[in-house]
Each structure stands twice: as C-alpha cells, then as structure tokens.
FILOGU-717224 format. One record per residue: x, y, z of N, C-alpha, C in turn; residue in one letter. Coordinates in steps of 0.05 Angstrom, whole numbers, padded with zeros to 5 digits, always signed. Example, Ala and Ser with C-alpha at 12.3 -4.5 7.8 and 13.67 -1.06 7.14 Angstrom:
! FILOGU-717224
+00264-00114+00156+00246-00090+00156+00264-00066+00156A+00257-00045+00142+00273-00021+00143+00258+00001+00157S
***
This chain:
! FILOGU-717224
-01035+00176-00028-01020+00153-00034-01016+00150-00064X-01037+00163-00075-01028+00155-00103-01014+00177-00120X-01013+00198-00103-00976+00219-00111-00958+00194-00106X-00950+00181-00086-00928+00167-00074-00926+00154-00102X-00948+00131-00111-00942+00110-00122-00931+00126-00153X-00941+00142-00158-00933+00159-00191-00903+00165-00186X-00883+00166-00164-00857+00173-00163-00848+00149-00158X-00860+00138-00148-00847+00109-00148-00847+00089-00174X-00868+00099-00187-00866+00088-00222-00851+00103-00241X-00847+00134-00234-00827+00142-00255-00800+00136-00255X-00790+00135-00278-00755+00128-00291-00734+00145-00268X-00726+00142-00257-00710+00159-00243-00695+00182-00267X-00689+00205-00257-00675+00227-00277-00652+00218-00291X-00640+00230-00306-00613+00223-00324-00588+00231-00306X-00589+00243-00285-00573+00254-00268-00580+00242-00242X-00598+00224-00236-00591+00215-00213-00576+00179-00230X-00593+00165-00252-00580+00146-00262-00555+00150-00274X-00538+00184-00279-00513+00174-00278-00494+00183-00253X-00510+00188-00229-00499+00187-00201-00491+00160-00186X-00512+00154-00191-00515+00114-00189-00502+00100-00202X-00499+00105-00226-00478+00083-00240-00498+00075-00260X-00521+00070-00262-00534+00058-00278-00529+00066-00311X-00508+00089-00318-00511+00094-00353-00492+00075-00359X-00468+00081-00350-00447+00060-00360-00452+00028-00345X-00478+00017-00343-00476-00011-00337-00469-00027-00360X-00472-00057-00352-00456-00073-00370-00482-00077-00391X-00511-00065-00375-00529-00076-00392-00526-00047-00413X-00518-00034-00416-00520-00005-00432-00507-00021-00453X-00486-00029-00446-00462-00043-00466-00482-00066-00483X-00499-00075-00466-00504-00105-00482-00519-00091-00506X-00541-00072-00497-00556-00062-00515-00543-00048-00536X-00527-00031-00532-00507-00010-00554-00484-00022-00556X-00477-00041-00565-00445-00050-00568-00431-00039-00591X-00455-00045-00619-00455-00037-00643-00442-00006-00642X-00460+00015-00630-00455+00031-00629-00427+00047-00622X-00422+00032-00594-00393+00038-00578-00370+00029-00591X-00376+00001-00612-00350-00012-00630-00351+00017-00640X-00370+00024-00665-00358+00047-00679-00359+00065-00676X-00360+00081-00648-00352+00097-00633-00314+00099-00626X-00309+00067-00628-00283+00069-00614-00270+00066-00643X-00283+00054-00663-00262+00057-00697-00264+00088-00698X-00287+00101-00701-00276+00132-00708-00254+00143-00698X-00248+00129-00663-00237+00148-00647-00206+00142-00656X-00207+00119-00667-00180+00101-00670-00176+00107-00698X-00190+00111-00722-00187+00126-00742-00171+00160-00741X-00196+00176-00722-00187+00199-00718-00151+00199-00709X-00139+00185-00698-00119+00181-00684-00101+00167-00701X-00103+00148-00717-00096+00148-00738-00079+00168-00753X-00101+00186-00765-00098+00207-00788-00084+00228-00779X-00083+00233-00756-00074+00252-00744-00044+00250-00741X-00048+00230-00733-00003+00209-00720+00006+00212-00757X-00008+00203-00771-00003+00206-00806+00005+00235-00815X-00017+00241-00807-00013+00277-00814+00016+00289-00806X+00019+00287-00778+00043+00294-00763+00068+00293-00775X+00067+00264-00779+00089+00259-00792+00096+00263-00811X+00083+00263-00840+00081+00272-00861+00089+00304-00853X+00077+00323-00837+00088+00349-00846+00110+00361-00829X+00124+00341-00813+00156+00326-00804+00167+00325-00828X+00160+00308-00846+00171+00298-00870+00182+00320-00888X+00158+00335-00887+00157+00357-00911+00174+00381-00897X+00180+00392-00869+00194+00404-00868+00220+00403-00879X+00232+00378-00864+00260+00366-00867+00261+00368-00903X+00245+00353-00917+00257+00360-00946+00256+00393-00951X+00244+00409-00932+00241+00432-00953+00267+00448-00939X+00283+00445-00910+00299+00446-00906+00329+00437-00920X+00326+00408-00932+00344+00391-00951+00351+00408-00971X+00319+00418-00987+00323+00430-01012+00342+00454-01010X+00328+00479-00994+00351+00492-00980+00380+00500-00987X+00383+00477-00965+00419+00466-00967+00417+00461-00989X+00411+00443-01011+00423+00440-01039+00412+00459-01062X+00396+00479-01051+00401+00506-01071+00423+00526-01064X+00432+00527-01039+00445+00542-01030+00478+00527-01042X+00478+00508-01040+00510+00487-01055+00514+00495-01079X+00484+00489-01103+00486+00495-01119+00497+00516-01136X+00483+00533-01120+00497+00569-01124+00530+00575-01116X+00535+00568-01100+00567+00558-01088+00579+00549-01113X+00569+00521-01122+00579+00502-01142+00582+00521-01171X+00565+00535-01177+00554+00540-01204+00578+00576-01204X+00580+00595-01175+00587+00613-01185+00624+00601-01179X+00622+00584-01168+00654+00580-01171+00662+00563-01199X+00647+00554-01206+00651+00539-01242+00642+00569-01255X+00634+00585-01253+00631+00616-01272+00664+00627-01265X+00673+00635-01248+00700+00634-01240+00720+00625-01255X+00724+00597-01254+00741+00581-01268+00733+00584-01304X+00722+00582-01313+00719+00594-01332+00719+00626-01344X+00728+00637-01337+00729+00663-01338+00772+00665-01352X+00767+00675-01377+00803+00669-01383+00821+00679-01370X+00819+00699-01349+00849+00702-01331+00849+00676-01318X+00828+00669-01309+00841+00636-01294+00847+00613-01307X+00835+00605-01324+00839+00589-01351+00869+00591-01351X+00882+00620-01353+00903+00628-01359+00921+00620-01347X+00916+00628-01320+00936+00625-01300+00934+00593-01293X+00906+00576-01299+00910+00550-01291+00929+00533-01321X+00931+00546-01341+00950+00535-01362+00976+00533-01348X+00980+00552-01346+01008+00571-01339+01018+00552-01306X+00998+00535-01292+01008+00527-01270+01006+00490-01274X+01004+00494-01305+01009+00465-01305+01027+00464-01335X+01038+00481-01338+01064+00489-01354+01051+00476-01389X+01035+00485-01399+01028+00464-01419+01029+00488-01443X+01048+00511-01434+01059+00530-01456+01046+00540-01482X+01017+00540-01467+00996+00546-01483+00993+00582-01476X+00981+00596-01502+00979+00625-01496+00959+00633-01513X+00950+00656-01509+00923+00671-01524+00930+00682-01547X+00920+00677-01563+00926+00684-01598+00932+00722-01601X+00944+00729-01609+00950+00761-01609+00930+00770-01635X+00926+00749-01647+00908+00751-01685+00886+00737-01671X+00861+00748-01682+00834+00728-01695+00837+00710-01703X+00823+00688-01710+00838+00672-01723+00820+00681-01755X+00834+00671-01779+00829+00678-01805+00807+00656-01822X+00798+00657-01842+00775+00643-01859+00799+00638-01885X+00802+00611-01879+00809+00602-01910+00793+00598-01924X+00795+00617-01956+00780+00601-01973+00785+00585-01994X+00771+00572-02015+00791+00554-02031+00783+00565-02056X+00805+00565-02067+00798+00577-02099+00802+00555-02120X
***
C-alpha cells in the first residue's frame, strides 16, 4: 500500500498535465501573466520590424528602379544636347530659321593699339 500511496502523491508527468489541459489553465495565466504580456510584446515587436523591414526594401527597390529610368533619360538628354551642338547642326539650325548667319572663312584677328 505504501507503493500505491507514493503515486498517488507524485505531480503527475509534464505530458500527461499537458494531455489534461492542466498547462494552459487560467491558473498558469494567473501565476505568469507578467511573463506571457512580454512574451506577446516581443512577438508583436518581432512583427513589427519585420512589416517595417519589408516595406522599406519595397521602397528601396522602386527608387533604385526610378534611378535607373532617370540615368538612362539623362544619357538620352545629354547625348542629344552633344548633337545639337556639334556645328553642322548649329548650321543647319541657323540656316532653318533664315537668320543669314555663316562661318567666318578668316580667324578672327588681334587688334593692337599703338
């Protein structure tokens, strides 16, 4: 009888009290509340930083995509202004707005004064 009574005084196992129900009772909660609050801020932190993260490197694609496109314009922009400056076009854009301007056949000369 006194095998019987020693099993009948020990704690039941950790696997039969969470077969039973007994880990998640309300009394687990009363005792650890502290604990489970900041259990659930980390979890809500972690989740946080993460949704933050995401988006931010959303963010950073799209501008590095943006940039992209406006280096790629730029170069567009910059070799068609090299173009227009170049004197056959100069020339021909004088010449198409009749302003009877022409390219000097001479250097031009250094006056000096005596």
């Amino acid at each position: 009888m006194a095998a019987r009574n020693n099993k009948k005084d020990q704690k039941p196992s950790f696997i039969k009290r969470i077969r039973q129900g007994e880990v998640l009772s309300s009394d687990f909660f009363a005792r650890n509340w502290l604990t489970v609050f900041a259990g659930v801020v980390v979890v809500m932190l972690y989740i946080t930083n993460k949704y933050t993260c995401q988006t931010k490197m959303e963010e950073i694609r799209r501008l590095e995509t943006e940039l992209e496109i406006v280096k790629t314009e730029r170069l567009r922009v910059r070799s068609a202004y090299m173009s227009n400056t170049r004197e056959s076009s100069m020339q021909h854009l004088i010449d198409s707005l009749g302003l009877n301007l022409r390219v000097q056949d001479r250097p031009p000369f250094k006056l000096e004064k005596k």
